[in-house]
N, C-alpha and C positions, 0 to 999 in steps of 0.2 A: 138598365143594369150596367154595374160599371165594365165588366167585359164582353158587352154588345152594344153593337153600331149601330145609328141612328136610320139605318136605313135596311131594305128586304130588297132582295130580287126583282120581287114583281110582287102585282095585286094575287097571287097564288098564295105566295107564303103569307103565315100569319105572325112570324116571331123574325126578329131581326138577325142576321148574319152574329155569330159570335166574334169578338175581336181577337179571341185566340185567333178561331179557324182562321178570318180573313188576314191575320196576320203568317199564319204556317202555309195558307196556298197562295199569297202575294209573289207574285213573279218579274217584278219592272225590272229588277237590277237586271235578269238576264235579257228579258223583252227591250231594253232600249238598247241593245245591241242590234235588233231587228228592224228598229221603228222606221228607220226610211225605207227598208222594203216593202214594210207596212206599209208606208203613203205610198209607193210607188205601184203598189200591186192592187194598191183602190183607185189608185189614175184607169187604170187599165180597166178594172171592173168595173166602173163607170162610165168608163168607153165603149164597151163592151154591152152597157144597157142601154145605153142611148140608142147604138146602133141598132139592137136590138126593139127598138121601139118603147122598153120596160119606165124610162124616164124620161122627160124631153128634153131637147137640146138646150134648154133654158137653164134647167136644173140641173144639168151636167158642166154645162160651164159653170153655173156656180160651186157646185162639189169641187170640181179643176180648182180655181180660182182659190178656195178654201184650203186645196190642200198644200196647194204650191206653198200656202203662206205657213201653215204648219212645217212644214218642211225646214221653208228656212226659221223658223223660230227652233227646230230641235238642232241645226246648225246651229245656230248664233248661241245655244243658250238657253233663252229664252224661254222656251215650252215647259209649262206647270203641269208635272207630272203627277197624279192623285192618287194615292198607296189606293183606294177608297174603291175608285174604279178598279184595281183586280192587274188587270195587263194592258198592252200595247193596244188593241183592237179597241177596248171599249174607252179608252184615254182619249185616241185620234177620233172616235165618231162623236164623243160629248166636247169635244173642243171644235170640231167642224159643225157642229150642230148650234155652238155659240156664236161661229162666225157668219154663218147663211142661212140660218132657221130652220124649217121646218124639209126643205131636202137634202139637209146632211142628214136627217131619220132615215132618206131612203137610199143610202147608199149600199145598206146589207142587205135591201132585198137580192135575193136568190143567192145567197152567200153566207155560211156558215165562220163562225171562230174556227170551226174541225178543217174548213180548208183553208181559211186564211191563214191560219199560223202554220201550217203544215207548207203554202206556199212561202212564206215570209221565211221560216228556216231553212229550205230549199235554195231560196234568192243569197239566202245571209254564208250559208255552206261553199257555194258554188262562185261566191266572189272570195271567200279566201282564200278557199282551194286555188282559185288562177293567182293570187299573190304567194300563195305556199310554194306551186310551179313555179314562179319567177325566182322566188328567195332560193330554193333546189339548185336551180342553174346557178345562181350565185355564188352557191356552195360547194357545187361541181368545180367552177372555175376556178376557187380559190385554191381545189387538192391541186390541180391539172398544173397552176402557174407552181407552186411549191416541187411538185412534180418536175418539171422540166427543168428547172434551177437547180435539179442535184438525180438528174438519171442514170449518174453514175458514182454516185455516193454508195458505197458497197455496207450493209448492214446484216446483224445475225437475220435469217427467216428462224421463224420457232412453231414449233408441234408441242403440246403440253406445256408451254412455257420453257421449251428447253432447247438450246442451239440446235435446227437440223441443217441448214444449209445454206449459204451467203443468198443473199438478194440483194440489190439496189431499193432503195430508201423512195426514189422515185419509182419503182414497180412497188413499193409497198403502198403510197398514197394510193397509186392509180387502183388500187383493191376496193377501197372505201368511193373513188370517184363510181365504181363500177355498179356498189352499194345504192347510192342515191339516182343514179340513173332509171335500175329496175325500179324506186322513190317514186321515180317522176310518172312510171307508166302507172304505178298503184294509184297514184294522185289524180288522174288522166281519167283512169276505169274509174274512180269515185266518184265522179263527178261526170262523165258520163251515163251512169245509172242513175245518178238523183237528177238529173235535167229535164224530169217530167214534171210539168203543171198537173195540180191538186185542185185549180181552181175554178170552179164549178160543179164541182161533189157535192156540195153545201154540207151538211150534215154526217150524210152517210150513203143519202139514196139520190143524190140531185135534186134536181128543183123541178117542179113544172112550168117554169117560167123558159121563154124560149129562146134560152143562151146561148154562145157560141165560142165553146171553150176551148179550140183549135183557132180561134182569133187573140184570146188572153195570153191561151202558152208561146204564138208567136211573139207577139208585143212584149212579152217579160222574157221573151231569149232561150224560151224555154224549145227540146227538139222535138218533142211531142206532149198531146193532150193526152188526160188519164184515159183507161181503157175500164176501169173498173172502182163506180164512186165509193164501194165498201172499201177498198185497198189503199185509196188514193187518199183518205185521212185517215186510215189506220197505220200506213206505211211507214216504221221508220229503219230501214235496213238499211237506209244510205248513213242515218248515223251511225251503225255499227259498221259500215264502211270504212267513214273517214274515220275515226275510233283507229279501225284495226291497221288503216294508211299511217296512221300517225303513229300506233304502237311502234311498227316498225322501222319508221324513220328512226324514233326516238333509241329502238335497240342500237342501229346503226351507231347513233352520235353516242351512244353507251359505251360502246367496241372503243369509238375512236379513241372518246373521253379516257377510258381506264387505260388505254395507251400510251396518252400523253403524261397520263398522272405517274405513270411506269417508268417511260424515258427523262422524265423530271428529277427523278431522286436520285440522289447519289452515285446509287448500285447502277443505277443504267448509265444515266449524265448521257445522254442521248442528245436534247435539244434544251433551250430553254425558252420557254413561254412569254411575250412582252409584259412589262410592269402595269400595264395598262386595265390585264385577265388576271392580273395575281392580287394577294394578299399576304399579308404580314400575320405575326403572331404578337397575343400583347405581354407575354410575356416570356419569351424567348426572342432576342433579336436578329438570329442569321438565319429566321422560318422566312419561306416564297415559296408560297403555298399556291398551286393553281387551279383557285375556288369554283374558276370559269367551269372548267372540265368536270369537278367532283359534282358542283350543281346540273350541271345536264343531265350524269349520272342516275345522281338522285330524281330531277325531275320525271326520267325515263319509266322510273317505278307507278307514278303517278296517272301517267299517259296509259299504263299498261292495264291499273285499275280501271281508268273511264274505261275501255273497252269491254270487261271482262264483266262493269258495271251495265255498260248498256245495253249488253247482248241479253243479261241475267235480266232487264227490265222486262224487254217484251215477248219470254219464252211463256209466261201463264196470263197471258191479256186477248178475250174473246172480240172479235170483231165486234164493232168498228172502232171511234173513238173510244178512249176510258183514259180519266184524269191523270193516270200513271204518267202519262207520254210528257207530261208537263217535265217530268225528269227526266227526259231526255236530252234537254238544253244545255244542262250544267256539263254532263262529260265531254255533247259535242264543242258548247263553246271554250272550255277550261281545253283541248285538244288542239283545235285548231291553233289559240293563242299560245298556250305555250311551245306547242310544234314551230310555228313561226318565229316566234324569239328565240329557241334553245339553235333552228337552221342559223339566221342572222345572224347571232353573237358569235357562233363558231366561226362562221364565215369570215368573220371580222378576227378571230382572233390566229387565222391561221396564215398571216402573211406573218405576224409577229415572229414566228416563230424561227428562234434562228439556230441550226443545225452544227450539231458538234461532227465532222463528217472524221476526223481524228480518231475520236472515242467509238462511233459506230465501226470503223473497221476496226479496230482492238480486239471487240466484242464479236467481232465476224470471225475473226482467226481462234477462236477459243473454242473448247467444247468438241474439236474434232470436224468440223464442220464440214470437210471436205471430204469425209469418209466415201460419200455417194459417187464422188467423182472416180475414186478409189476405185469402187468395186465397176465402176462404168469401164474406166481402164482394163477390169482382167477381163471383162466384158469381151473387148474389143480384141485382146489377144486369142480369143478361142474358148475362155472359158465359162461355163455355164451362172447365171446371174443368182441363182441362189447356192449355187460353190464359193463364187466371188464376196456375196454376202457372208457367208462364215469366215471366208480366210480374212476379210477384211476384219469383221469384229473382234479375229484373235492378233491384228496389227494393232489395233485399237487398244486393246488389253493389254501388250506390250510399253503399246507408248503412255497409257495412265500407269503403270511397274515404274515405269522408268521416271514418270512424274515430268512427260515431256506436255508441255503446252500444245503442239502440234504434228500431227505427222510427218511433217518434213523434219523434225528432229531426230527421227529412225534413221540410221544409212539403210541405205540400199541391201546391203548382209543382213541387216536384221527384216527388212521385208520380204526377200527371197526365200527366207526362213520357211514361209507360209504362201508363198505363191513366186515359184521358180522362175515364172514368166516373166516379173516384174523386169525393166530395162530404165538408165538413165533417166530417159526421159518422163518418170514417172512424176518429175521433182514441177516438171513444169505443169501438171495436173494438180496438184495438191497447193497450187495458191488459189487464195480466195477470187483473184480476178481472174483466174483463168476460167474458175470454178461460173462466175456471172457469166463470162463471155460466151462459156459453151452452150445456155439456156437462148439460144437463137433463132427461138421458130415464135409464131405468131402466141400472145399472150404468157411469151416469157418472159424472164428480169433483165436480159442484155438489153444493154442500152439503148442500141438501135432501134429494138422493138418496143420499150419505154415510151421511147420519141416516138414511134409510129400510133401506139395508142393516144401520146396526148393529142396529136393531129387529130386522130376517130372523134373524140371524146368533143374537143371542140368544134366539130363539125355538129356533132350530135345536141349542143347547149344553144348555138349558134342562134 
């Protein structure tokens, strides 16, 4: 019929695969992401039966021999992938099985798809995870070098989006540097918990073949063998792991994103982004647009579904294996990848970036900003800190009457109006640099401690 395949499972069935079906459960595109774990984790299970006595050392060299050469053919190219055969596991055994006969048949004794793919995405998880760590640090580095280059660039800090009190520009990076650190430890645990081998579950209940799968898990890098073979192919919480590792990165570079997209327009003119992350408009010609930023944004949406996706897969799935798990590839692999290029390209885009240090103090002196240091002063003459906060907010009220831009625009009569204590020296309290300088203790905006973080922080990437 025209939409069934010419071929059946086994001599069980009696009617052929439909071509719908095998076309809706075909999985290569994600599976050749996998496929050299694949070969690399049948070296070892072949190793692994030899030792075992299950093959002899004849037939395992030639399995070895067969695979290596698959190997390099899915390197080069080369390897004829067969929509036909289904996935990765049955592609590599009918292609080792054309290169050495009849014991490439015997490479899946004592060995299920239920663990081999379960180790294969394990192996596949756990190498990107340590390049996600790497690109992290790289990302790190890039806040920490922009950081240090202007830890005394005095900028608005905001609550609500609204001026509450100067910061340095370099103590605002090192927020986001602080961000991706805790990154690195989420990244770390995730891949500490998926670093257990699957591989000799077979099925569901092991094999009675007399394997030795604290030899496998060592040889694949793995810290421990399974404890439990119903768990150990039904397991996948390490993708709702790195899932939820990745959501969070991606919120991160979200924050940053809409940040940059903020200090970009006019109303901020904060910094401006290299031509290299931006775009133009086609029909307006003075748009620089910074597409880099808005697309992390969006892609952050995306990252946040796979999670929310993969959690929702396996909360009604009865032990052990069930076909569901086959979707669990797409969120972790679409996670990973995109987490990795949305860290990289930012990384790359944030040396670009070059700082209007002019306009951010402008913006710093606006909005009152200095009120807190205000009321810290009646503070410090004797008077109680929630007295101090009301007399200052009816200074405050005076100076928006008067339609002053800043509290230093009040004289001195008009502050004593409202707090008697007030003395000369209040004037040298209400600038914005006095305002950073006094933030002097560990994890403040003073510069000092700025530079003292970026020294931490590079020790900690190092």
């Amino acid at each position: 019929m025209r939409n069934q395949t010419a071929t059946t499972w086994s001599p069980l069935f009696k009617e052929a695969v439909s071509r719908d079906f095998e076309n809706f459960h075909e999985c290569l595109d994600q599976d050749k992401r996998i496929a050299l774990h694949d070969v690399a984790g049948s070296k070892v299970h072949a190793n692994m039966l030899a030792r075992a006595g299950i093959i002899t050392a004849q037939e395992n060299a030639q399995i070895q021999t067969g695979l290596d050469q698959i190997a390099e053919e899915m390197r080069s190219g080369a390897f004829e992938w067969k929509r036909e055969l289904e996935d990765v596991h049955t592609n590599v055994e009918n292609r080792l099985t054309a290169l050495i006969g009849d014991a490439g048949k015997k490479l899946h004794t004592a060995r299920s798809r239920n663990d081999q793919v379960a180790t294969d995405i394990r192996l596949y998880a756990r190498e990107q995870l340590d390049l996600l760590a790497a690109d992290l640090k790289t990302l790190v580095g890039a806040f920490v070098d922009l950081a240090e280059e202007h830890v005394d660039a005095i900028m608005p800090g905001f609550t609500h989006l609204q001026v509450a009190q100067p910061v340095t520009f370099g103590h605002h990076l090192m927020a986001y540097a602080e961000m991706f650190l805790r990154d690195l430890d989420r990244v770390g645990a995730a891949r500490e918990r998926l670093n257990v081998s699957p591989l000799g579950a077979a099925a569901l209940a092991g094999t009675g073949y007399p394997i030795d799968p604290e030899y496998s898990a060592d040889q694949l890098g793995f810290s421990q063998s399974f404890a439990n073979s119903l768990d150990a192919v039904s397991d996948r919480d390490y993708v709702v792991d790195v899932c939820s590792a990745g959501a969070v990165i991606m919120g991160h570079l979200s924050r940053f994103s809409e940040e940059v997209i903020l200090w970009c327009t006019p109303m901020f003119d904060f910094i401006e982004v290299g031509d290299q992350f931006c775009t133009g408009s086609s029909i307006m010609p003075q748009k620089r647009n910074p597409d880099l930023a808005e697309l992390v944004r969006g892609k952050a949406a995306r990252v946040i579904g796979n999670l929310a996706f993969s959690a929702a897969l396996m909360k009604s799935q009865p032990l052990a294996f069930n076909k569901d798990q086959q979707e669990s590839k797409p969120p972790l692999t679409d996670t990973l990848e995109t987490v990795r290029a949305a860290v990289s390209v930012t990384a790359q885009m944030i040396p670009t970036i070059t700082v209007k240090r002019d306009k951010m103090l402008s913006a710093a002196k606006q909005g009152y900003s200095t009120a807190t240091d205000l009321a810290d002063y009646l503070v410090r003459t004797g008077m109680p800190f929630r007295d101090a906060h009301h007399s200052v907010a009816a200074i405050v009220g005076m100076a928006r009457d008067k339609a002053l831009a800043t509290l230093s625009g009040l004289s001195l009569t008009d502050m004593q109006a409202f707090a008697p204590s007030i003395r000369e020296d209040v004037f040298d309290v209400l600038t914005v640099e006095g305002s950073v300088a006094s933030r002097d203790h560990r994890g403040g905006t003073a510069p000092r401690r700025v530079r003292e973080a970026v020294s931490t922080v590079r020790r900690a990437i190092a």
